[in-house]
MDAnalysis code that builds the backbone (N, CA, C; Angstrom):
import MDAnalysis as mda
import numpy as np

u = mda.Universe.empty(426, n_residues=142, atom_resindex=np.repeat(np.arange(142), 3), trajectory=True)
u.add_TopologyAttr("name", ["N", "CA", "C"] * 142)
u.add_TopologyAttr("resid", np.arange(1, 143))
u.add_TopologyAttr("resname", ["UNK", "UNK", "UNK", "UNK", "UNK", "UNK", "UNK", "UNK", "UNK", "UNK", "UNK", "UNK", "UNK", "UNK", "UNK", "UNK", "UNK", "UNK", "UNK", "UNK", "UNK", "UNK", "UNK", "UNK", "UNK", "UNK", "UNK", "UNK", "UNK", "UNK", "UNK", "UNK", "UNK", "UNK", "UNK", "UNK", "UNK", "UNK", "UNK", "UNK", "UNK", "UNK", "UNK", "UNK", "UNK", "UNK", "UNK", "UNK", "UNK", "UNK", "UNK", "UNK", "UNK", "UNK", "UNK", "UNK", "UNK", "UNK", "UNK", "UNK", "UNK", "UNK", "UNK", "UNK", "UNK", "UNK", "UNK", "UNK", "UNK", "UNK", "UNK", "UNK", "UNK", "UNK", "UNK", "UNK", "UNK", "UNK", "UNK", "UNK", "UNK", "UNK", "UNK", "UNK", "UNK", "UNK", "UNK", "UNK", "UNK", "UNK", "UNK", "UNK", "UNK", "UNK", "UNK", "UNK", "UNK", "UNK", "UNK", "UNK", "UNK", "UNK", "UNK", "UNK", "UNK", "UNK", "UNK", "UNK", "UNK", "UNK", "UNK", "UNK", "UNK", "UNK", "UNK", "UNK", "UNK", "UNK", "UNK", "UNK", "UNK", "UNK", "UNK", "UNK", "UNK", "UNK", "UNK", "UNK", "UNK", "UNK", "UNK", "UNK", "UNK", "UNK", "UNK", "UNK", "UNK", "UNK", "UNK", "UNK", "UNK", "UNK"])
u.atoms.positions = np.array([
    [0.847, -1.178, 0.000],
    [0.000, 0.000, 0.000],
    [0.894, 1.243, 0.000],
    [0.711, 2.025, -0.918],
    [1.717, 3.250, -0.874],
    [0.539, 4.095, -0.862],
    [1.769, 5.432, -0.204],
    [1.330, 6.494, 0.023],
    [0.903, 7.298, -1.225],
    [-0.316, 8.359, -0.792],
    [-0.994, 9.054, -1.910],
    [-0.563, 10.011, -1.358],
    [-0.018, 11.379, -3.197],
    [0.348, 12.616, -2.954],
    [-1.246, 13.024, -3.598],
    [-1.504, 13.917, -3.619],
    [-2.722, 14.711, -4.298],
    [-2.101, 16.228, -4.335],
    [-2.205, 16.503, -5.838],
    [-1.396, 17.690, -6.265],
    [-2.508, 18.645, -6.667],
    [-2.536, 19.465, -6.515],
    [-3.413, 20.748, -7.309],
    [-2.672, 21.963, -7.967],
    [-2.989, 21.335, -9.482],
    [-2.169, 22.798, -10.470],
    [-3.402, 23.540, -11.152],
    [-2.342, 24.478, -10.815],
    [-3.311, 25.684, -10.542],
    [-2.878, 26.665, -11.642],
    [-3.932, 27.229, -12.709],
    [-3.302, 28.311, -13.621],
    [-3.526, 29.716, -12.996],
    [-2.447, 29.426, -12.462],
    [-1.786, 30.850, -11.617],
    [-1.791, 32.276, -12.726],
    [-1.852, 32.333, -13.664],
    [-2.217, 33.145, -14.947],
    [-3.068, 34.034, -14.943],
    [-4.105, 33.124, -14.842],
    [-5.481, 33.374, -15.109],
    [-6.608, 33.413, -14.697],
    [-5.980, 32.605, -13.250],
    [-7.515, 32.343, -11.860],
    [-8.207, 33.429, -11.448],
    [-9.301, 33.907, -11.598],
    [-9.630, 35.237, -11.440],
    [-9.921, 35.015, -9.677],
    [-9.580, 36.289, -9.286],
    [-9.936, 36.401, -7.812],
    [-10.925, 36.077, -7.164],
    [-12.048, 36.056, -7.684],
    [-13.549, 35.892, -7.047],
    [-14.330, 34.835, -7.699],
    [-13.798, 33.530, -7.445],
    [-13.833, 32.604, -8.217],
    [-14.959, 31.348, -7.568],
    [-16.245, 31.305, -8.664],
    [-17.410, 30.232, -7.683],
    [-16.837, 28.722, -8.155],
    [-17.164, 27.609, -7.055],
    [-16.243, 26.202, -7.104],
    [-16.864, 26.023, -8.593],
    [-18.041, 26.140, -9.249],
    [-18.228, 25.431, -10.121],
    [-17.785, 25.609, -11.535],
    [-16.857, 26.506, -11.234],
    [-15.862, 27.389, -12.307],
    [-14.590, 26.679, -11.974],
    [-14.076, 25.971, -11.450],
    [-12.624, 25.845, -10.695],
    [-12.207, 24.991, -11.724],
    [-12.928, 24.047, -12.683],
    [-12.390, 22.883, -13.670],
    [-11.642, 23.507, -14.747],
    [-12.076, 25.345, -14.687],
    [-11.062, 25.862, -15.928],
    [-9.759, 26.141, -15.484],
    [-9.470, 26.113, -14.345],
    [-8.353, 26.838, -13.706],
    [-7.458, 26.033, -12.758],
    [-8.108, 25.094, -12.360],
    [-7.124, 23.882, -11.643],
    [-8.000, 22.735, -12.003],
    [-6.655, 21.635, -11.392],
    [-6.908, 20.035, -11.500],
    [-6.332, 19.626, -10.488],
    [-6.807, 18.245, -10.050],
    [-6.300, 17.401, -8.735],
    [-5.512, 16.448, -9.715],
    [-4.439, 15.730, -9.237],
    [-4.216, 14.313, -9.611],
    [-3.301, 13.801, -8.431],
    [-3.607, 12.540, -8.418],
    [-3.073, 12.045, -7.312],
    [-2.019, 10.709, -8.223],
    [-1.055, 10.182, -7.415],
    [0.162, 9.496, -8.000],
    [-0.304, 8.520, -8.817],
    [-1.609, 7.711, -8.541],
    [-2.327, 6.584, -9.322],
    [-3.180, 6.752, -9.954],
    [-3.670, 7.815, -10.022],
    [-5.020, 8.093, -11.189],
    [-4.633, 9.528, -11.788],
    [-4.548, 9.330, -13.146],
    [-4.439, 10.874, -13.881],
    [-5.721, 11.112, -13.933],
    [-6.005, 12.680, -13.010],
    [-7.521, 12.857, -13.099],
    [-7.472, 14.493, -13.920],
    [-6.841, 14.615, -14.736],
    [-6.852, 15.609, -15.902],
    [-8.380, 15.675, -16.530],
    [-9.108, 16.995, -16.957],
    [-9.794, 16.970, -17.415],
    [-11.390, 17.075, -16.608],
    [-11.303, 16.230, -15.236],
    [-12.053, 15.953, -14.200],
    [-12.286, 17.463, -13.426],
    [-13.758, 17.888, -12.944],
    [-14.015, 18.873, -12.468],
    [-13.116, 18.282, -11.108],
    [-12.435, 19.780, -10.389],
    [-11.844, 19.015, -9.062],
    [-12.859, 18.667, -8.078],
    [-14.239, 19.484, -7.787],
    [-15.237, 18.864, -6.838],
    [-15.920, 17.616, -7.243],
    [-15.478, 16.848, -8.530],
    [-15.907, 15.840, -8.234],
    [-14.942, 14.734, -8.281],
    [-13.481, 14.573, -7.879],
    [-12.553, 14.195, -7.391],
    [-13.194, 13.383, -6.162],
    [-12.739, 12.483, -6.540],
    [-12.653, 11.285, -4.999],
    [-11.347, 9.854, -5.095],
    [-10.614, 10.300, -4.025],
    [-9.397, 9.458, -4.167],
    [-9.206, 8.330, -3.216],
    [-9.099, 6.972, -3.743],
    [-9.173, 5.702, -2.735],
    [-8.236, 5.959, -1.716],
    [-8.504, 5.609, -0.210],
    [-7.472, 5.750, 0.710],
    [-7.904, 4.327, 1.532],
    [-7.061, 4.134, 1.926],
    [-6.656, 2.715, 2.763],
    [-6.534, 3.136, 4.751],
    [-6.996, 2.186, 5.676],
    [-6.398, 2.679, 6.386],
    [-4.620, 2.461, 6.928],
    [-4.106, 3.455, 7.759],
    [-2.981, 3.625, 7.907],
    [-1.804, 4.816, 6.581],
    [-2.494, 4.669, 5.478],
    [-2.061, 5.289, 4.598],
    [-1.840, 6.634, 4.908],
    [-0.261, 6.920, 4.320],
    [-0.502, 8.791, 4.642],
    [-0.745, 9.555, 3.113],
    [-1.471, 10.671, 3.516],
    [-1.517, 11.523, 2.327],
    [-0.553, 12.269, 2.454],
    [-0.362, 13.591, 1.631],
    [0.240, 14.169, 1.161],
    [-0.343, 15.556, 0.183],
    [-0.902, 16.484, 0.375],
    [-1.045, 17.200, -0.615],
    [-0.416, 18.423, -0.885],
    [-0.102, 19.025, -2.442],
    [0.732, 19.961, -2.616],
    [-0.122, 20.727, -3.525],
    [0.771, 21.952, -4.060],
    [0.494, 23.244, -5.091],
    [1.400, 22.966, -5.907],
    [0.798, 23.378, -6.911],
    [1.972, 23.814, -8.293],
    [1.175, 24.885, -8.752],
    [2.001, 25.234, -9.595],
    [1.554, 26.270, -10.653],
    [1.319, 25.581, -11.751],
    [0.240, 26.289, -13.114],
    [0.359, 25.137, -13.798],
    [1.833, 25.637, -15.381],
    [2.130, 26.703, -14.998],
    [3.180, 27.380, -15.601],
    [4.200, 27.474, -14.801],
    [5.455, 26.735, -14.534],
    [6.433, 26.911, -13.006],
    [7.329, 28.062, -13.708],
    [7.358, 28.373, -15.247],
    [8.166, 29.364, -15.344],
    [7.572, 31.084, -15.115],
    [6.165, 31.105, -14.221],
    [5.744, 32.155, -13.574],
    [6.325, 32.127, -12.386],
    [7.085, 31.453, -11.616],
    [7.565, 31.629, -10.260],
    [6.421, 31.908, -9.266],
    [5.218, 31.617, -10.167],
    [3.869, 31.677, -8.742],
    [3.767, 30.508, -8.020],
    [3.436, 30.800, -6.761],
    [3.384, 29.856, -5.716],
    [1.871, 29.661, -5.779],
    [1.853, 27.810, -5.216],
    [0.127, 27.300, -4.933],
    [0.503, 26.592, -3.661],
    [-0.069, 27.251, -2.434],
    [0.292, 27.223, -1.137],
    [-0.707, 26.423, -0.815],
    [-0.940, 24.878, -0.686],
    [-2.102, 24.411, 0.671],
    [-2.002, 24.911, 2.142],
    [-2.564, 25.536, 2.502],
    [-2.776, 26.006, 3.839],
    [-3.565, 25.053, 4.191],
    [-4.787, 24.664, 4.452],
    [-5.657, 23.798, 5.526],
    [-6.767, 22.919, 4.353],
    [-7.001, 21.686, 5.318],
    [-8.024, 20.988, 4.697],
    [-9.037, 20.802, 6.217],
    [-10.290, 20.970, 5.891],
    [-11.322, 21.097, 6.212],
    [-12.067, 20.010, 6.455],
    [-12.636, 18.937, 7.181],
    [-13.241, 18.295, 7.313],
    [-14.689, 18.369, 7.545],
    [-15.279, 18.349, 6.848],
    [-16.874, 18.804, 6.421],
    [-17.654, 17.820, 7.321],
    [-17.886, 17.909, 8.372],
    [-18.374, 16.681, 9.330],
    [-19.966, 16.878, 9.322],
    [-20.694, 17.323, 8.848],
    [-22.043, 16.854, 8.477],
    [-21.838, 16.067, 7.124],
    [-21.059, 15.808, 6.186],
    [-21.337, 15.138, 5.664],
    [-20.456, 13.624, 5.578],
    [-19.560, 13.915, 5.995],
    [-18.505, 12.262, 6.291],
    [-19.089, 11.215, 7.421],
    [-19.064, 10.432, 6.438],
    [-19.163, 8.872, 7.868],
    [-18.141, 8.475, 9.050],
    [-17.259, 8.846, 8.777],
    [-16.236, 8.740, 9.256],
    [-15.373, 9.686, 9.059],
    [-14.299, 9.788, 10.873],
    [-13.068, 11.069, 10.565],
    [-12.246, 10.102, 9.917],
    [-11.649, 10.405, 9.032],
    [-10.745, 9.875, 8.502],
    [-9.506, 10.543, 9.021],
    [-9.184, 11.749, 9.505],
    [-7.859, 12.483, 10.162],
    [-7.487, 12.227, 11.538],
    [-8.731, 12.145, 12.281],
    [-8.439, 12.560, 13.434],
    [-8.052, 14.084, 14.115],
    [-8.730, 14.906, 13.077],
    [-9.258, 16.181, 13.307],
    [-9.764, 17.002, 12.374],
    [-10.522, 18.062, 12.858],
    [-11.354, 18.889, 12.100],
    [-10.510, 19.562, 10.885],
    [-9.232, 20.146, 11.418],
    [-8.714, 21.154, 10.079],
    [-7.702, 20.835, 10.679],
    [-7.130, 20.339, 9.498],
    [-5.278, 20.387, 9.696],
    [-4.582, 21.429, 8.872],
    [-3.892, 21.909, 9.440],
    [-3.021, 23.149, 9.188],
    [-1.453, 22.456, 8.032],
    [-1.425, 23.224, 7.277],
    [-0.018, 23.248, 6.339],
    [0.898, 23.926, 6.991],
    [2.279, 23.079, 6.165],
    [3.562, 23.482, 6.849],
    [4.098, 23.988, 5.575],
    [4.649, 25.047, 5.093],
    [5.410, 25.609, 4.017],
    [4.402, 24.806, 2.439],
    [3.601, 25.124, 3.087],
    [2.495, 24.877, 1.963],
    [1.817, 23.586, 1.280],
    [2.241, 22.415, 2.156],
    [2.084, 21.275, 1.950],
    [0.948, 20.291, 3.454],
    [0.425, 19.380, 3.069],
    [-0.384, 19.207, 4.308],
    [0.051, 17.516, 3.979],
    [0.164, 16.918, 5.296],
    [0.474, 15.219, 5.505],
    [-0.854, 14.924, 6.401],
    [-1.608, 13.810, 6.170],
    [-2.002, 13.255, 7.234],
    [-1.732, 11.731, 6.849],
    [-2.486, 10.925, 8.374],
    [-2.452, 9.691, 8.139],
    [-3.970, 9.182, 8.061],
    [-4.572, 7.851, 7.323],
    [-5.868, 8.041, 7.582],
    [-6.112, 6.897, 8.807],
    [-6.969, 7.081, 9.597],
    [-6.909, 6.322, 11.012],
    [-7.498, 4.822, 10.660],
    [-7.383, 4.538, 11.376],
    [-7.561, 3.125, 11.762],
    [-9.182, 3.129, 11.470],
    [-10.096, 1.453, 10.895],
    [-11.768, 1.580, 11.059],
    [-12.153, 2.183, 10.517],
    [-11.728, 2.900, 9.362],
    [-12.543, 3.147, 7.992],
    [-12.928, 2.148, 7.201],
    [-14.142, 1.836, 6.723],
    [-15.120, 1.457, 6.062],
    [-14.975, 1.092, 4.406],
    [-15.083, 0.230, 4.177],
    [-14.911, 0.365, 2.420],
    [-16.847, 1.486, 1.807],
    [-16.225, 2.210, 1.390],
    [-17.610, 3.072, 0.682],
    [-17.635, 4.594, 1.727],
    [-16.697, 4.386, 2.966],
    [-16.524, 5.537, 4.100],
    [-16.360, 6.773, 3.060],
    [-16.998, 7.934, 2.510],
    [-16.609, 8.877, 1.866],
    [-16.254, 10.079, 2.954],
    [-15.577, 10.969, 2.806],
    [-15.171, 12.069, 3.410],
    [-15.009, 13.520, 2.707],
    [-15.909, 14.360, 2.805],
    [-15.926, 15.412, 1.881],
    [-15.017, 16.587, 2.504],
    [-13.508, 16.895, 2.035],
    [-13.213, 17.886, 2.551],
    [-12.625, 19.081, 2.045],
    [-12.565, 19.855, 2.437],
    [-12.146, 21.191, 2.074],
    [-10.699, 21.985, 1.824],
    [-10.446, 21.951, 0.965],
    [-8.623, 22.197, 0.530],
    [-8.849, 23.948, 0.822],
    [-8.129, 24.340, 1.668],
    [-8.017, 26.145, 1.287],
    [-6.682, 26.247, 1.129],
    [-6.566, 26.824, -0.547],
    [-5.098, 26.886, -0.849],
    [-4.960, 28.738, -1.695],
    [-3.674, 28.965, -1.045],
    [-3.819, 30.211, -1.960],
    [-2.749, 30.212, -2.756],
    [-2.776, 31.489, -4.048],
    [-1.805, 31.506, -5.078],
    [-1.234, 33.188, -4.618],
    [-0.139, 32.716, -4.620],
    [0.611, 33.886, -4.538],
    [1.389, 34.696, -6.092],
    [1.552, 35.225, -6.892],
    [1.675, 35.654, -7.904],
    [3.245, 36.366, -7.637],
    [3.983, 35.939, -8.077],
    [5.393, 35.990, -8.361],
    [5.396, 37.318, -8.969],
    [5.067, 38.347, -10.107],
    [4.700, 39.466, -10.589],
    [4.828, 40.532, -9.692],
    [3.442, 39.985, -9.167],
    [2.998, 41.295, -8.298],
    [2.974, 41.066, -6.586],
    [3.441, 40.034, -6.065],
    [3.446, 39.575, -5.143],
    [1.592, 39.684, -4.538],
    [0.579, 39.613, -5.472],
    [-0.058, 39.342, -4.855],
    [-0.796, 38.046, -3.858],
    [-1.852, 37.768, -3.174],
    [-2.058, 36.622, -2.343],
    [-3.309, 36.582, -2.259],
    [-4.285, 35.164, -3.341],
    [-5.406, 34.722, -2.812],
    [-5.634, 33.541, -2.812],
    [-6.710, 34.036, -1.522],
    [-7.048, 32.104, -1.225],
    [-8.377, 31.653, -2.057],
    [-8.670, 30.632, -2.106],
    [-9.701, 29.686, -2.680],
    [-10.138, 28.814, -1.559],
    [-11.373, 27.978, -1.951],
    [-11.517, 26.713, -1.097],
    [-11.791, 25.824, -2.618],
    [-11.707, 24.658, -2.340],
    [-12.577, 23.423, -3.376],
    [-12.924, 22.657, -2.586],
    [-13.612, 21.414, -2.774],
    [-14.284, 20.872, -2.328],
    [-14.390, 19.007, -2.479],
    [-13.433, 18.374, -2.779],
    [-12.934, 16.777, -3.164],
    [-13.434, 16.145, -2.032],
    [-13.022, 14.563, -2.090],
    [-13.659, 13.797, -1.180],
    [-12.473, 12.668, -1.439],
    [-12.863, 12.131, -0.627],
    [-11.755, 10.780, -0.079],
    [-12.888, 9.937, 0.287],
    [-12.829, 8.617, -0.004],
    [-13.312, 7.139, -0.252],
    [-12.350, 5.767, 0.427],
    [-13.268, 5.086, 1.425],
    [-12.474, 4.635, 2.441],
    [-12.631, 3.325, 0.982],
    [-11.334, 2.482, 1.474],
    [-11.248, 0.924, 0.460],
    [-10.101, 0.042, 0.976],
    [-10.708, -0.096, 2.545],
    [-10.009, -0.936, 3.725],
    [-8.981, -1.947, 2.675],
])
């Protein structure tokens, strides 16, 4: 069982500031190390996790020769709608823009978990800084 990264590139270009989730498929994508999910709206992203498994999620830009940064700051655990914590807490906080968890022990095969990525893009240019949320899910598959 290996570990899952889940990446979000982001066209740091062009993301307009005031941006509704159901717009987000023009401007970013999720993919995680085993499924190319190119093309895929990111809210309807759902990535198999095992228990004990750690995640991993990061930013890119989807141009790295803009020198813009895609910072994960926090993921959100949407607990009216998950069967299960899969973290072992509500919001886990990022470290230099990247977030690790592990998923706990007694998750469920079909356990879905809807949570909340808040990541911002920082713009290399102008040094500006905004955040987003999206909205993916994780799928328990003991």
């Amino acid at each position: 069982m290996a570990n899952v990264k889940i990446r979000l590139i982001v066209d740091t270009e062009n993301i307009p500031e005031n941006l509704p989730q159901k717009k987000y498929s023009k401007y970013c994508k999720l993919i995680d190390n085993r499924n190319t999910m190119i093309g895929i709206d990111p809210v309807d992203i759902v990535t198999e996790v095992y228990a004990g498994q750690m995640i991993e999620w990061s930013g890119a830009a989807k141009n790295p020769y803009t020198m813009d940064v895609v910072s994960i700051d926090s993921i959100t655990k949407e607990t009216s709608k998950g069967k299960f914590d899969m973290f072992g807490a509500a919001v886990l906080i990022g470290q230099t823009g990247i977030i690790t968890a592990t998923i706990l022990a007694g998750i469920r095969k079909g356990d879905d978990e809807v949570y909340t990525i808040r990541f911002s893009v920082i713009k290399n240019k102008d040094g500006s800084n905004t955040s987003y949320d999206i909205d993916p899910r994780l799928r328990g598959n003991p």
